[in-house]
N, C-alpha and C positions, 0 to 999 in steps of 0.2 A: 400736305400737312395732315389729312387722313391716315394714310399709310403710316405716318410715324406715331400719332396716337394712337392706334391703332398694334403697334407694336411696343408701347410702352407700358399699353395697359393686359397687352400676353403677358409682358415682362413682367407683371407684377403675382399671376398666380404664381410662378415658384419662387419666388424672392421672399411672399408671403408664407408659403410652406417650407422653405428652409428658414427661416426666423422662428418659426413656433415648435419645426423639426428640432431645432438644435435647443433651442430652451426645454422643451420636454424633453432632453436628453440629460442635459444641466440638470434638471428638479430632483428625476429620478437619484439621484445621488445626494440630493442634498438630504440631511439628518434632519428631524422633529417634521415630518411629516402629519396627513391630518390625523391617520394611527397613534402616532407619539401622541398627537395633541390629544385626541381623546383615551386614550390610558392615561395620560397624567391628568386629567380631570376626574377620570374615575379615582383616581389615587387621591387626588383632593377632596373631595366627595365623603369618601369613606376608607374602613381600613380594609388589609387582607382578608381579615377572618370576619367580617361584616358583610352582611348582604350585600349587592351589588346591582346598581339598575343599569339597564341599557337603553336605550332607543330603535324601535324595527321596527318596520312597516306598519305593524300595526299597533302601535302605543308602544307603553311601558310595561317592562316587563321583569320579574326581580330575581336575582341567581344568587343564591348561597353557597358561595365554595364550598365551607365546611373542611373536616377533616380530610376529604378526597378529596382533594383538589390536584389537580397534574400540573406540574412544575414547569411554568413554562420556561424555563431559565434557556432553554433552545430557541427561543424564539429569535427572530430579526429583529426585530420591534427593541426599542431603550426602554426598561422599566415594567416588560413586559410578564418578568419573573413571579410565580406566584400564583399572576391571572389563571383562570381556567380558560385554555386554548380553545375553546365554543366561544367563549365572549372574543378573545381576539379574532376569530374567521367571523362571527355575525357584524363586528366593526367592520374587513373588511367588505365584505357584503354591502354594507351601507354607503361605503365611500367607492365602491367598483373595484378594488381591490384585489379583487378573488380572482381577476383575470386579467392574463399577463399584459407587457406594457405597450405592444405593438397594437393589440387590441381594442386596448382602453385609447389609445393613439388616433388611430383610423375613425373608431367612432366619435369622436371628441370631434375629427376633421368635418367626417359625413355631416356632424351635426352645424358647426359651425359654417357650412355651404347655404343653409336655410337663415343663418343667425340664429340660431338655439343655443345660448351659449348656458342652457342647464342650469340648477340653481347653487347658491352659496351653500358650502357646508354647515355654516354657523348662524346662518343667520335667516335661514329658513322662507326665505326671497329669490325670485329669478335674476339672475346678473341683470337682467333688461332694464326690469324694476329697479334694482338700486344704481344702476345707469343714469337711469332717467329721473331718480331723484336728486342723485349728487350733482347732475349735469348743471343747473340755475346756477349754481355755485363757483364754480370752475371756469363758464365761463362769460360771467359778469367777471371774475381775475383779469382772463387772458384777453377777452377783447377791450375790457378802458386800456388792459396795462400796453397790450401790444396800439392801439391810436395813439396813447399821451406819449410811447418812446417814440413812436415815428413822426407826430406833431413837433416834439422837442428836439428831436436829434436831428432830422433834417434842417431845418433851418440854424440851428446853431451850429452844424455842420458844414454847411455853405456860408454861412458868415467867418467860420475860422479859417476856411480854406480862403477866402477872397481875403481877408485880414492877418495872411502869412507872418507868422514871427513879430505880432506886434502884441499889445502890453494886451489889449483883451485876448488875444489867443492867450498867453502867455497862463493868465490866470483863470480862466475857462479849462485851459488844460490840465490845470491843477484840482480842478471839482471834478473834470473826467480823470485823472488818475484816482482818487478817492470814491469815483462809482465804481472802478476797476479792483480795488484792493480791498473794499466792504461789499461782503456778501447780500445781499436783500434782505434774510435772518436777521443778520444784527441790527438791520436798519431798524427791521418788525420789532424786535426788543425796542431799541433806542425811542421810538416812536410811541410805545407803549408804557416806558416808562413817564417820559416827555408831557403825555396829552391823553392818556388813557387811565390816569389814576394808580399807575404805578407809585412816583415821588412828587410829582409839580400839579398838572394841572389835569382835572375831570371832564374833557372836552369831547370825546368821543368814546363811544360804548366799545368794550373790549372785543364781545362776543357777537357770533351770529351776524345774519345779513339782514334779518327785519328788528324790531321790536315784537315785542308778545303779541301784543295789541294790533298788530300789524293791520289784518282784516276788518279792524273797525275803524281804518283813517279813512280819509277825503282822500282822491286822487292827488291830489299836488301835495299833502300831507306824507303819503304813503312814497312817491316817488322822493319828499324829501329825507322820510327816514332810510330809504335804501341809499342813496348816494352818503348821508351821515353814516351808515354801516362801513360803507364799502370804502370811504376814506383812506384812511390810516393803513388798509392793506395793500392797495392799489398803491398808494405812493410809496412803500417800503419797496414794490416791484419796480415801479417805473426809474427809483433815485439805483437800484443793482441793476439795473438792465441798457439803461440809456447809452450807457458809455461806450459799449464797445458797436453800435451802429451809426452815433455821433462820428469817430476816427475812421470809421467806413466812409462814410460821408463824405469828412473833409480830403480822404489820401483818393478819394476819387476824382473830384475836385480838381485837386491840386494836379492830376494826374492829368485828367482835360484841358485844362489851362495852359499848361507848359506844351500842347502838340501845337503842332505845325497850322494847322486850319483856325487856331485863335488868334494867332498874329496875325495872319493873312486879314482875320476879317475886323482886326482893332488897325492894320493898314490901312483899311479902303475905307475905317474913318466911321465903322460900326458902333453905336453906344454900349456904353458898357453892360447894362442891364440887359439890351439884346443879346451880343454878346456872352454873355454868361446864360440866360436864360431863352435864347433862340435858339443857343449851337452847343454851348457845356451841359444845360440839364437833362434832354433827352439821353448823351452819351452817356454822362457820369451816375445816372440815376436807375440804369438799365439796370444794375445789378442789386440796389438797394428795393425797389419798387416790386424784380421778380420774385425776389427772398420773404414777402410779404407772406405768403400762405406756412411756407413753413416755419418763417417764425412764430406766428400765432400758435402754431401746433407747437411747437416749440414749448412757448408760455404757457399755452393751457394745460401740457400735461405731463411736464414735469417742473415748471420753474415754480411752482404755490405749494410744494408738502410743505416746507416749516413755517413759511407765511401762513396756510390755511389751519394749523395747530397751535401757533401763537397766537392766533385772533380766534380759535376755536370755530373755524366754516368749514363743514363739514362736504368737501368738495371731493370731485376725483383724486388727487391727490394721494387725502386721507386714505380715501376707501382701497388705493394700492397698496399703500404701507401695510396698512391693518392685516390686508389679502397676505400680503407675503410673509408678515409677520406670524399669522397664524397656520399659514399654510394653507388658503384656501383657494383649491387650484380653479376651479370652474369662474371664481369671479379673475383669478389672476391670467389665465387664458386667454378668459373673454375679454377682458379690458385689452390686454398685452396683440389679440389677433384684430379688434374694432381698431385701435390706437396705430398700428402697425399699418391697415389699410387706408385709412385715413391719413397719415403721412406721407404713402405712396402715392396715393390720388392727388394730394396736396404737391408734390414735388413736382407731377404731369402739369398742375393747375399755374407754379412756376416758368415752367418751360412755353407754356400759351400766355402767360405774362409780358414774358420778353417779345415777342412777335406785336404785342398790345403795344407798351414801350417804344416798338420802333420795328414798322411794318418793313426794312426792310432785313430783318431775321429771317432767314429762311433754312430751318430744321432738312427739307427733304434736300436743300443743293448738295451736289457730291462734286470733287473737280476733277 
């Protein structure tokens, strides 16, 4: 079992450098870069023939095109016409720019070997730092949301499967096609409308995961306003998510039931509960139980952008959209290479599950 972790987790340095190889090869092509973005803020800012500030190393600093101004209408850059081509090189300068893309590549690598994953362009923070703020957020989401689907779906997954084709599977089935066919979003809306002061009722606060006042509750106060927070977002995920590890569930079931070795032992006169649960659940559970790691990784970090925007929780989520939205590569990087690694370790942590499940898994036999 050494040897093969051992080989899963070599397996992951170039799996991990071709994933980030190949999206930094994606970016570089994509248009409104963080050059676009700050030209078009200087163009917000102020007009052509108006002063102009920039940002350098060492403060602010103010350039008047004036009559001479050199036309940048040559430039690469969208909207760059006009500018004085000093201010477009000291942008690049600021953003690394100025050196070609294999470069900025390798060091971005180097650095990300230490976890230095450098700071946001915009927002004048280290990636670590708004890591590790957005983090409380993200995942109070993903671990209630990923326990209450595994709470719920397994067991109502083993009851539909033991209760084949009768009137509660029948209409149980019918609330998991309706978790299959409603996104989590709409649920988020629905819910918000429902009991958050949208149309009906004032029941749960829209926003955020504390109250203001947070810091001056009582302990049992403070834990009850986080769980009233966290409400209404956690169950728009669990009612989009449950569904499709529920039909996992029960077609495994179902699949265990019908071998050869459950007859045998409802022959020799086995109760059913043992039965089911001495000799079907270790089998049928093997794959739902190993899947644990990465589905939480799953939830935590992509299934909450539009849930954590309609409830306004300012979670990982957010903070990628915003990154890609703006083009801010050092936080999009860094989340994109932590998230990347952490899936892969999560997959290994999988693989050691199943042996867990049912020790007689064995990863190193060959036949």
């Amino acid at each position: 079992m050494g040897a093969y972790i051992l080989r899963r987790l070599l397996l992951v340095i170039p799996t991990l450098f071709g994933i980030i190889l190949i999206n930094f090869i994606v970016v570089q092509f994509a248009p409104g870069g963080p050059v676009e973005q700050m030209i078009a803020e200087i163009r917000g800012q102020t007009g052509i023939g108006a002063p102009l500030e920039r940002i350098t190393g060492g403060g602010q600093e103010t350039v008047a095109p004036g009559p001479g101004v050199m036309d940048a209408g040559e430039s690469r850059y969208r909207g760059a016409r006009g500018l004085d081509p000093e201010i477009i090189a000291e942008i690049e300068r600021m953003f690394g720019f100025d050196r070609p893309a294999h470069e900025r590549f390798f060091k971005m690598i180097g650095s990300y070997l230490t976890f230095d994953f450098g700071r946001s362009f915009f927002q004048d923070r280290t990636v670590v730092e708004l890591l590790l703020d957005k983090m409380p957020v993200s995942i109070s989401l993903g671990l209630w949301t990923t326990l209450l689907v595994y709470l719920i779906s397994i067991p109502l997954g083993i009851r539909k499967a033991v209760r084949d084709g009768s009137r509660f599977d029948l209409w149980t089935s019918a609330v998991v096609l309706v978790g299959y066919a409603i996104p989590g979003f709409l649920f988020a809306i629905l819910l918000v409308v429902l009991f958050a002061g949208g149309s009906f009722f004032q029941i749960f606060p829209l926003r955020g995961l504390t109250s203001p006042d947070w810091e001056h509750l009582s302990l049992l106060a403070k834990i009850a306003d986080y769980f009233w927070h966290i409400c209404l977002p956690v169950t728009a995920m669990v009612i989009g998510g449950f569904a499709g590890l529920t039909m996992l569930t029960k077609n495994s079931f179902l699949d265990e039931i019908n071998k050869q070795y459950v007859i045998t032992a409802r022959a020799k006169g086995a109760a059913e509960n043992r039965v089911l649960y001495g000799h079907v659940f270790r089998n049928a559970m093997l794959i739902i139980i190993a899947g644990f790691p990465s589905a939480f990784i799953g939830i935590l970090f992509t299934g909450a952008l539009l849930v954590e925007i309609i409830f306004s929780l300012d979670g990982l989520g957010l903070l990628g959209f915003e990154a890609a939205i703006r083009r801010d590569y050092p936080v999009m990087f860094g989340t994109l290479y932590l998230f990347t690694l952490l899936g892969l370790v999560m997959q290994i942590i999988g693989d050691l599950m199943y042996t867990v499940v049912d020790p007689r898994i064995d990863f190193e036999a060959r036949r």
